[in-house]
C-alpha positions in Angstrom: 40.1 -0.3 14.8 40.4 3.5 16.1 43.2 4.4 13.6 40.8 3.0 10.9 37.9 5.0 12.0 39.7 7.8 12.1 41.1 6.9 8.5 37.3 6.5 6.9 36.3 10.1 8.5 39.2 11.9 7.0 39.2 10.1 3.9 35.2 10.5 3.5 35.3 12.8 0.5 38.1 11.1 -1.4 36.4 7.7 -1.2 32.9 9.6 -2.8 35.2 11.0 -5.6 36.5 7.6 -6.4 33.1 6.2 -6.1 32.0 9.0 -8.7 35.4 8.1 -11.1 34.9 4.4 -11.1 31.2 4.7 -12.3 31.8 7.4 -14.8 34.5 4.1 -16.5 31.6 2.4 -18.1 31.5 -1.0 -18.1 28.8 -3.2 -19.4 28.7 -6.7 -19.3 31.3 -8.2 -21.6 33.1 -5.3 -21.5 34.8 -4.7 -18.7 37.9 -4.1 -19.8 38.3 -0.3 -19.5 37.2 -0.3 -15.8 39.8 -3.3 -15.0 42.4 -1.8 -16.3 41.4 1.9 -14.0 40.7 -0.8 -10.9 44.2 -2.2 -12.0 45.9 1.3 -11.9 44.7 2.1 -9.1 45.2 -0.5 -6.6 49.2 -0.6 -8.0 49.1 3.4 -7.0 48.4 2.2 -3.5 51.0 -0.5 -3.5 49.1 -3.5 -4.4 50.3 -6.7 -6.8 47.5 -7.4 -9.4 47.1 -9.4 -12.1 44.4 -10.5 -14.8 43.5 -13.7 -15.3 41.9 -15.2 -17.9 38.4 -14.4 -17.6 39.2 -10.8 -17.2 39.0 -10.5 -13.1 41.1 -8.4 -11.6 43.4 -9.7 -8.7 45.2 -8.1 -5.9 47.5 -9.2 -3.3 49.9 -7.9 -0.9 53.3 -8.2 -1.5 55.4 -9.7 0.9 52.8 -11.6 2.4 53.9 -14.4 4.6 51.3 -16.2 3.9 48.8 -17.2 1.0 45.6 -15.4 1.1 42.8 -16.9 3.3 39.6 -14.6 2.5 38.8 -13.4 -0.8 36.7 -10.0 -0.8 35.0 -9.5 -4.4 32.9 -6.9 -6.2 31.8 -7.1 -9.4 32.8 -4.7 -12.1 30.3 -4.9 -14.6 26.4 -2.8 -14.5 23.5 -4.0 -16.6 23.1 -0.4 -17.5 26.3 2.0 -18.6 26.9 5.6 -19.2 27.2 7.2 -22.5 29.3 9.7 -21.4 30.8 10.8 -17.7 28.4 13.6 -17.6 25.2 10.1 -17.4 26.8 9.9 -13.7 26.5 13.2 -11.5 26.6 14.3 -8.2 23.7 16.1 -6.3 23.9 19.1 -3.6 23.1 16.5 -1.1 26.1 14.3 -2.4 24.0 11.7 -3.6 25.3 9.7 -7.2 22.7 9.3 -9.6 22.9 6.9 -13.0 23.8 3.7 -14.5 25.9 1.8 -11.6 26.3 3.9 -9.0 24.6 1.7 -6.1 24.9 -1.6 -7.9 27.9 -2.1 -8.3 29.8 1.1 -7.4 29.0 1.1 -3.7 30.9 -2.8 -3.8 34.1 -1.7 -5.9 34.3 1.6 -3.8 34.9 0.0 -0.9 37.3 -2.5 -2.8 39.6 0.8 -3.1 39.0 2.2 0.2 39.9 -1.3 2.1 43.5 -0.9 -0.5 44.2 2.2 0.4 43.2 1.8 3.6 45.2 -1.5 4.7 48.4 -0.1 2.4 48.7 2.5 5.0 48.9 0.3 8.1 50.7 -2.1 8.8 48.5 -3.0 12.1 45.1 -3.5 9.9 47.1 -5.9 7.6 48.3 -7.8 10.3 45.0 -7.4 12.3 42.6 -8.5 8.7 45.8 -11.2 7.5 46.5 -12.0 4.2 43.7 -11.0 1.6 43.0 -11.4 -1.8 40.8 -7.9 -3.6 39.2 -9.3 -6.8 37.2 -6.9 -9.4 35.2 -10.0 -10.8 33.6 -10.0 -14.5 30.7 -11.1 -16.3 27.9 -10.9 -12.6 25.3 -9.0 -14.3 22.6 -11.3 -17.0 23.8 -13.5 -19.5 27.6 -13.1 -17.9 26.6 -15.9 -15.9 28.4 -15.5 -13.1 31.5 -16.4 -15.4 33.9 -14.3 -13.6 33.1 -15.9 -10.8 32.9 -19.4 -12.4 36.5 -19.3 -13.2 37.5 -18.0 -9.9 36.5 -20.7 -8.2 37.8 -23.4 -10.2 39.6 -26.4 -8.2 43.3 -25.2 -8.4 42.7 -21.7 -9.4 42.4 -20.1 -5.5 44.0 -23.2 -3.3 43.9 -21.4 -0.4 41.2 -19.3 -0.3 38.9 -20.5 2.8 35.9 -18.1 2.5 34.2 -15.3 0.2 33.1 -12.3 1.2 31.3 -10.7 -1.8 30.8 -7.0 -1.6 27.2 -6.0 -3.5 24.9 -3.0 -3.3 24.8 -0.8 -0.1 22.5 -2.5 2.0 23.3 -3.5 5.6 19.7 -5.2 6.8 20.6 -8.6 4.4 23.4 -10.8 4.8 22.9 -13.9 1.5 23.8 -16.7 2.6 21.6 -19.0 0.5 22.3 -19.1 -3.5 18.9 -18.1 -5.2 18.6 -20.9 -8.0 17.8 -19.3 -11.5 17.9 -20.3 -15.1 17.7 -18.1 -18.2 16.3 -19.3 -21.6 15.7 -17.6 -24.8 12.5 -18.8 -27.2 12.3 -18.1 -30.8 9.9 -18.9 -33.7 11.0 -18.5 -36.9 9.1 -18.5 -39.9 9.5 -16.6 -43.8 7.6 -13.4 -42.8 5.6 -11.7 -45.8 3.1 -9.0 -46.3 0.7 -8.3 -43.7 -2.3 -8.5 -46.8 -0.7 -10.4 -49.6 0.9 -13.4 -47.3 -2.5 -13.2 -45.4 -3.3 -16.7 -43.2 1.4 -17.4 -43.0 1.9 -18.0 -39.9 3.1 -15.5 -37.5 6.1 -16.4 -35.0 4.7 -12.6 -32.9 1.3 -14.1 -32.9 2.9 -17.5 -31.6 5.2 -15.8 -28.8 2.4 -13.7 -27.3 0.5 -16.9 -27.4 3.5 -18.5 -25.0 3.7 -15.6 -23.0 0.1 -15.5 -22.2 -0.2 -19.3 -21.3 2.8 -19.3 -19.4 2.3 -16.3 -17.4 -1.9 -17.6 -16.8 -0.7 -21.1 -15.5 2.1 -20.1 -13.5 0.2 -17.5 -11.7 -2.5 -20.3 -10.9 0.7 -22.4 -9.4 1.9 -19.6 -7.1 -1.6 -20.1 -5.6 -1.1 -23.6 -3.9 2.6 -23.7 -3.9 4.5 -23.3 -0.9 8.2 -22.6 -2.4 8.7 -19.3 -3.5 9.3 -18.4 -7.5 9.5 -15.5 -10.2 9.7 -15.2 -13.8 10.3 -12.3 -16.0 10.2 -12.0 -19.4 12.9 -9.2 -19.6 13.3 -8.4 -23.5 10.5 -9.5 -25.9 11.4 -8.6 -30.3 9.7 -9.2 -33.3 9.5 -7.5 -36.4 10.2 -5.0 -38.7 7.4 -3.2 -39.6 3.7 -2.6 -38.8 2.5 -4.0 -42.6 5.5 -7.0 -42.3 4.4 -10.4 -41.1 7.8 -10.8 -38.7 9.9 -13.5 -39.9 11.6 -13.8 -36.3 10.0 -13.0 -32.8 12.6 -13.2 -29.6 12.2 -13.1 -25.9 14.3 -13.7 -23.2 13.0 -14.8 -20.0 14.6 -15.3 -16.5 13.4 -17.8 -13.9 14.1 -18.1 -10.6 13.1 -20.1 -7.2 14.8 -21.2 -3.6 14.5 -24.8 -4.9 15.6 -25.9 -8.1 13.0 -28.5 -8.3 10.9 -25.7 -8.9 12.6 -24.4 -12.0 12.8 -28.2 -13.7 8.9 -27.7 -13.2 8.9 -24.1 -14.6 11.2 -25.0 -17.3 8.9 -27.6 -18.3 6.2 -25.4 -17.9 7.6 -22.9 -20.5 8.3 -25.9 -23.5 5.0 -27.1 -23.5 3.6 -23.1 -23.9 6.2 -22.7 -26.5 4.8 -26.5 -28.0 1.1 -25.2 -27.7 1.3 -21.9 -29.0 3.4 -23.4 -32.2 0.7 -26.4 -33.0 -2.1 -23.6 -32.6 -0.7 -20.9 -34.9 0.7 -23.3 -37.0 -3.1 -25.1 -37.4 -4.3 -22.1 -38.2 -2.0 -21.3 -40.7 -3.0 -21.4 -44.8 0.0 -20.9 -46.3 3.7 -20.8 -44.6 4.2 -22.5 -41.2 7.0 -21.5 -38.4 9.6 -23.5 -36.2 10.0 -22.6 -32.6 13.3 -23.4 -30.5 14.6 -22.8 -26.8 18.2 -22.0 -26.3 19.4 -21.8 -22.4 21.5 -18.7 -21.5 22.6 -19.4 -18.1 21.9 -20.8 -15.5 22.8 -20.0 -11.7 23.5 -22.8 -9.3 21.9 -23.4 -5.8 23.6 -23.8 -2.1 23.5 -22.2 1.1 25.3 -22.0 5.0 24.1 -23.8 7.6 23.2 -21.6 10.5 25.7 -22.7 12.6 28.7 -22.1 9.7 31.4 -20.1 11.6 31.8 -17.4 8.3 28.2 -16.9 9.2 28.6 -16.6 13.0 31.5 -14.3 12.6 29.2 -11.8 10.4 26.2 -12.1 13.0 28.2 -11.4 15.8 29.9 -8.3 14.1 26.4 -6.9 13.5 24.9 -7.4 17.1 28.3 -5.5 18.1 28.0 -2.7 15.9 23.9 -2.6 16.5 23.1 -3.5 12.4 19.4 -5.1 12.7 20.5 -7.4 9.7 18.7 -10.9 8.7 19.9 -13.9 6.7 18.2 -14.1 3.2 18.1 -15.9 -0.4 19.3 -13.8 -3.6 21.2 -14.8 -6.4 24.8 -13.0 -6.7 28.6 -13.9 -7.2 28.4 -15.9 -3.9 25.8 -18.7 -5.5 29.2 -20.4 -7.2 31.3 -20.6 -4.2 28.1 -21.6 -1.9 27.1 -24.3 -4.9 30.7 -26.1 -4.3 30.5 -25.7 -0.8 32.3 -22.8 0.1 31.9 -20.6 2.5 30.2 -17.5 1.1 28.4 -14.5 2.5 26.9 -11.7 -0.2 26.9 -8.5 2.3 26.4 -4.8 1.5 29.0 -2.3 2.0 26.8 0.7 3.3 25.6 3.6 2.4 21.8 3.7 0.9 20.8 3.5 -2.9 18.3 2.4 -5.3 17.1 2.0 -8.7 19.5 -0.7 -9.2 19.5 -1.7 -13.2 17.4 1.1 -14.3 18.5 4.9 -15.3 17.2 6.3 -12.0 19.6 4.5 -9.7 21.2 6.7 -7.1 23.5 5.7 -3.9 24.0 8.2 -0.8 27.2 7.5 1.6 25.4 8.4 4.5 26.6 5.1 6.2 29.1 4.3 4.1 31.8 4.3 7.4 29.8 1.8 9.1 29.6 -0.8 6.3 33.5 -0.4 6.1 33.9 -0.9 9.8 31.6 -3.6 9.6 33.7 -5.5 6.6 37.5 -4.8 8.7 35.6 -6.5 11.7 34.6 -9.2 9.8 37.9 -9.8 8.3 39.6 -9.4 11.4 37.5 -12.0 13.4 38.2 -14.2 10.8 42.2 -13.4 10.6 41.6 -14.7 14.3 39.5 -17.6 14.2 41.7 -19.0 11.2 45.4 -18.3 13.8 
């Protein structure tokens, strides 16, 4: 572990500038592709077999391996927000990264390369971590629905893979080790549309979804008041329209649930048909003339599961932390490990270190400060598992 220490501190600046390259490929949700293929190239540079399969994730393996790989160590490739151009992701005087990507997921696919580069260059941390599997996963971020990670994890597709490690954000203080249940639907109302003073009294699928809205937000909120498990909603994108003096034909939102017991979400779920069912028989009773249809399509939805406290993956990341004095705490989120941790996998969602921010908005920024100690931190965990698996 000395000879990797002293590999992170020389290699410090050339691990930022790949960090700054990667981020500056962009790579929305769906459309990956561009950044697979420069993950791809990269990781053969160092040495590395890859391959794509067929949801788009990248693979990478050591040749000559005597053995199958045992731990799989992901990051997703994909950003719910992406750069325009390279010049949307710059570097500060105090070498911070700021835009789209840069601490969520860029701090996760950074280390990806540095633990390539890193392990291609000793023969002693290969044999010290064992046989690994790298994967750039697709389709994390939204309405991807985990489906990189879906795939992945497939009966047949990774046989002998005993354990994730998922690499997300910077963040040392949380290790996830409980899948954070969530579902995703999208309401519409539909109706002819017209003009705001000759169609006067048709029926207005805006009016209707603000209706919805309101008396879903107003009677959840009451819930949250007696209700003991913890949940959130968020109506991320709300449309309608297509001009001030146009009665909208269509209105659209999209609205993401989530809670630590999926109980909950049946109950909010429910919660959200009959708004959508009362604000439709109300603006449609009120309607003279032309009446509107309302329907609920479900855009994903994110499975529950979690490790018990006593599961050895998450004893070997515990005791790693009390060595390397990281104050860290189990907690519930929803990321790539909910899939592995819903078939009963083991599956830890760590961060790789470092400190950022702003995650999904244009203002996100990561700083490596700490980046070496999340990297240690990740060889240590692979390495007491290499041993507890021998």
């Amino acid at each position: 572990m000395v000879e990797a220490q002293r590999w992170l501190a020389r290699e410090r600046h050339w691990i930022n500038e790949q960090h700054l390259a990667l981020c500056r490929v962009a790579a929305p949700t769906f459309f990956e592709q561009r950044r697979s293929a420069w993950l791809t190239e990269q990781l053969e540079r160092y040495g590395w077999s890859t391959s794509l399969d067929r949801a788009g994730n990248v693979l990478a393996t050591w040749p000559g391996a005597l053995a199958e790989p045992r731990v799989a160590v992901t990051a997703h490739l994909d950003t719910v927000l992406a750069p325009q151009k390279p010049e949307d992701i710059s570097v500060s005087p105090d070498g911070s990264l700021h835009g789209p990507g840069v601490s969520d997921n860029g701090s996760g696919l950074s280390s990806i390369l540095a633990l390539g580069r890193l392990l291609a260059e000793s023969v002693a941390l290969r044999e010290l971590t064992g046989p690994l599997l790298l994967v750039g996963n697709v389709g994390e971020e939204g309405e991807g629905n985990l489906s990189g990670m879906r795939y992945l994890c497939r009966p047949g597709n990774l046989p002998d893979v005993k354990a994730f490690v998922v690499l997300d954000g910077p963040s040392l203080e949380n290790i996830t080790a409980q899948a954070l249940s969530s579902r995703r639907l999208e309401i519409t109302f539909h109706g002819p549309g017209g003009h705001s003073w000759n169609d006067q009294g048709a029926a207005n699928p805006v009016h209707a979804l603000s209706h919805a809205i309101s008396s879903f937000a107003q009677t959840a909120e009451f819930r949250k008041e007696g209700e003991t498990s913890r949940f959130a909603y968020n109506f991320g994108i709300v449309e309608g329209g297509a001009s001030v003096n146009s009665i909208p034909a269509q209105a659209l939102a999209k609205l993401d649930l989530r809670s630590e017991q999926p109980e909950m979400l049946e109950q909010l779920s429910q919660l959200v048909n009959h708004s959508v069912e009362r604000a439709l028989e109300f603006e449609n009773r009120h309607a003279r003339t032309a009446r509107i249809t309302a329907k609920i399509k479900e855009l994903g939805s994110r499975p529950g599961g979690k490790l018990e406290a006593d599961a050895p993956l998450l004893r070997a990341i515990q005791a790693v932390d009390g060595h390397l004095q990281i104050r860290s705490r189990v907690n519930c989120a929803s990321t790539d490990a909910n899939i592995p941790l819903s078939l009963g996998l083991p599956a830890v969602s760590i961060g790789s270190g470092g400190r950022g921010g702003g995650a999904h908005t244009a203002q996100e920024w990561f700083h490596p400060e700490g980046r070496e100690t999340g990297l240690k931190r990740i060889l240590l965990l692979l390495a007491v598992l290499n041993s507890a698996a021998e």
